[in-house]
C-alpha positions, 0 to 999 in steps of 0.5 A: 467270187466276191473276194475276188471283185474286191481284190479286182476293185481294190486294184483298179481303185490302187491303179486309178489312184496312182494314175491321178496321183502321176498326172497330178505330179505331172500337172504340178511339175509343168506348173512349176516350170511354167512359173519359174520360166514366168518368173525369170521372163519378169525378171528378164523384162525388169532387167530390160527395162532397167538397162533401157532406161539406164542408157536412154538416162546415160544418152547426151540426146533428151529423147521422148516416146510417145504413144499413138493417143497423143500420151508420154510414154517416156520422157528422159531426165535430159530431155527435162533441161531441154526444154520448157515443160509444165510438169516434170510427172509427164507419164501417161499424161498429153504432150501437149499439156507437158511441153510448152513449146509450140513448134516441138508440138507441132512437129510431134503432131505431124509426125504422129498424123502423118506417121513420118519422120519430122527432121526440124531445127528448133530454136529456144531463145532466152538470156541464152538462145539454144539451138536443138536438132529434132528428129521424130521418128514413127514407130509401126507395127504391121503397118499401124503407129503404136508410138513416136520416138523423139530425140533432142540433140543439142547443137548449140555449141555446133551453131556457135563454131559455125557463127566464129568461123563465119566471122573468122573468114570475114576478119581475116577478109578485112584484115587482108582487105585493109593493106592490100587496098593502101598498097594498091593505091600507093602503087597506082600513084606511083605509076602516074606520069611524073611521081616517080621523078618526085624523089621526096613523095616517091620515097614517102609512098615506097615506105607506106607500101612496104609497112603495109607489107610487113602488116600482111606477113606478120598477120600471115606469119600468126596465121600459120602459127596459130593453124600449126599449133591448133592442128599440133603440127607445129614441133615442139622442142620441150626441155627444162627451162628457168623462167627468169632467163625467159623473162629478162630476154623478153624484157630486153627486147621490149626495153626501147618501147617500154622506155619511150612509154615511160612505164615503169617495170617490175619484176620478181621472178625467183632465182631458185624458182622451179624449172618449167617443161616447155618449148623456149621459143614458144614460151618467148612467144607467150610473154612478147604477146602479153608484154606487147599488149600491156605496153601498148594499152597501159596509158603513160605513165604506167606500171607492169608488173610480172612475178612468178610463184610456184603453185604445184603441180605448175609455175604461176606467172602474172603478168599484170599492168595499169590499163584502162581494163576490160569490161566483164562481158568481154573476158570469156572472148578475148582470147578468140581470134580478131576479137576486138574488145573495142573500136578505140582499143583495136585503133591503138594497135598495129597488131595481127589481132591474133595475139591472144588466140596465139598465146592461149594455144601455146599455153594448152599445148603445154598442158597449161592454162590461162586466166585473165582477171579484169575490170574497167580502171583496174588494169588486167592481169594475164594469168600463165599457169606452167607444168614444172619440170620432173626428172 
């Protein structure tokens, strides 16, 4: 009998032991997935929160979190080129003892006590004044603010477009304006009892009237040129060309008023210089803008001079001259439409004022570019940098 309650024991004993031992492995095995799906949870969260902070750095837009007690959550390298702040360690810390700007504090304010969305034009003056658009957008959750994201979206180069549009409408407004009143005039004299029997000054005024028409078609002409290339419908007949031909055509053309300035021309475009791909006409184009201008503003008597050189993958033509130059503060604009470097220098010219913003387009059509290098008694150099032709 006893023998028997020990066998009993001993089983039940057996049985209790593997029972534990089965939950323990059970308990272990649960454990083990419990930490490997916290491992890859930490992992996941990791790799989230690397890939966030790799878009919001990769984003042209600054944007910058901030929580509900008034503390920088996130502020992305952008944002810090933005705008003036006081310390580039700026998590956890107020916004207000990071950003020294007034006005972007003011609107994070509003936006975090009245948990609403601010949309404000903020304005950075300086030696360069920059424009940004803020917008500050709340983030809830079942009703209560945890944060506000504020995003920085750089529109100076938009308010820039806008101020050269403005002034384009208002030139071309004074540009039509001036002829169109000269003809006006003259006409209203015409029709006045009596001068039209006034052969000698009825003659005078019809000449008058039709010079300021021809002022009104060539500035429309380059207008439409200047929208056909800008908008690249104008068609471009592209071949292989030589730039001397091009050259002495243009030359040609120019002789009589080069003559009558008493300026003097030289020329040193190779023979055996590569071909240029480009549209002939356009090129010719190019050259009567710069040698017009170099004719007109080079006192007499002057020197211009034009050379040529290959530089690969491109030709290089200078076309150089004795003028009074330009000031360095003038050269990023001149080539922008009506652009005036000064009164007296516009006086000088009949021109569209259109010239240059022509002769850049065409250049950057044909996948070239243009330089110009000046300064004040040292004439200007207009720099034209052509793609050779390949077969």
């Amino acid at each position: 009998m006893v023998l028997i309650l020990i066998g009993a024991s001993i089983v039940v004993i057996v049985l209790i032991r593997r029972y534990y031992a089965d939950l323990l492995r059970r308990k272990g095995n649960a454990f083990n997935q419990l930490s490997d799906q916290l491992k890859e949870q930490r992992q996941q969260s990791f790799h989230d929160k690397n890939e966030l902070n790799a878009i919001l750095s990769s984003m042209v837009e600054g944007v910058m979190v901030i929580g509900s007690d008034d503390k920088i959550l996130y502020l992305s390298p952008n944002a810090l080129g933005m705008f003036t702040v006081r310390s580039k360690d700026a998590a956890h810390k107020p916004y207000w003892e990071i950003i020294g700007h007034h006005q972007i504090n003011a609107s994070i304010k509003e936006a975090l006590e009245h948990k609403s969305a601010v949309n404000k034009e903020i304005t950075l003056i300086g030696p360069r004044d920059v424009f940004f658009s803020l917008q500050i957008s709340p983030v809830l959750q079942d009703g209560n603010l945890t944060s506000v994201v504020a995003v920085f979206h750089d529109i100076t180069e938009l308010k820039k477009l806008i101020k050269m549009r403005s002034e384009f409408v208002a030139n071309v407004s004074h540009e039509l304006k001036t002829p169109l009143t000269s003809i006006k005039g003259f006409v209203e004299t015409l029709r006045d009892e009596g001068n039209l029997e006034d052969k000698a000054n009825a003659q005078r005024f019809l000449s008058i009237i039709h010079k300021q028409t021809q002022r009104l078609e060539m500035l429309v002409d380059d207008l439409l040129t200047l929208s056909a290339i800008e908008s690249k419908e104008a068609k471009m007949d592209f071949g292989s060309h030589a730039v001397a031909p091009i050259v002495q055509s243009v030359l040609s053309m120019y002789k009589r008023a080069i003559d009558a300035a008493g300026h003097q021309v030289e020329v040193n475009v190779p023979q055996d210089l590569p071909a240029i791909y480009a549209d002939r006409h356009r090129i010719e184009q190019v050259f009567i803008n710069l040698l017009d201008n170099a004719v007109k503003f080079t006192p007499s008597p002057g020197r211009i001079r034009i050379e040529a050189k290959p530089e690969l993958p491109f030709v290089r033509i200078d076309v150089q001259d004795t003028g009074a130059g330009i000031a360095p503060e003038h050269l990023s604009r001149i080539f922008e439409r009506f652009y005036r470097v000064d009164k007296a220098r516009s006086g000088m010219s009949a021109g569209t004022g259109l010239g240059l913003a022509i002769v850049k387009h065409i250049v950057q059509a044909h996948q070239g570019k243009i330089e110009v290098q000046s300064a004040p008694g040292q004439g200007t150099t207009f720099r034209i940098f052509l793609p050779m032709f390949s077969k």
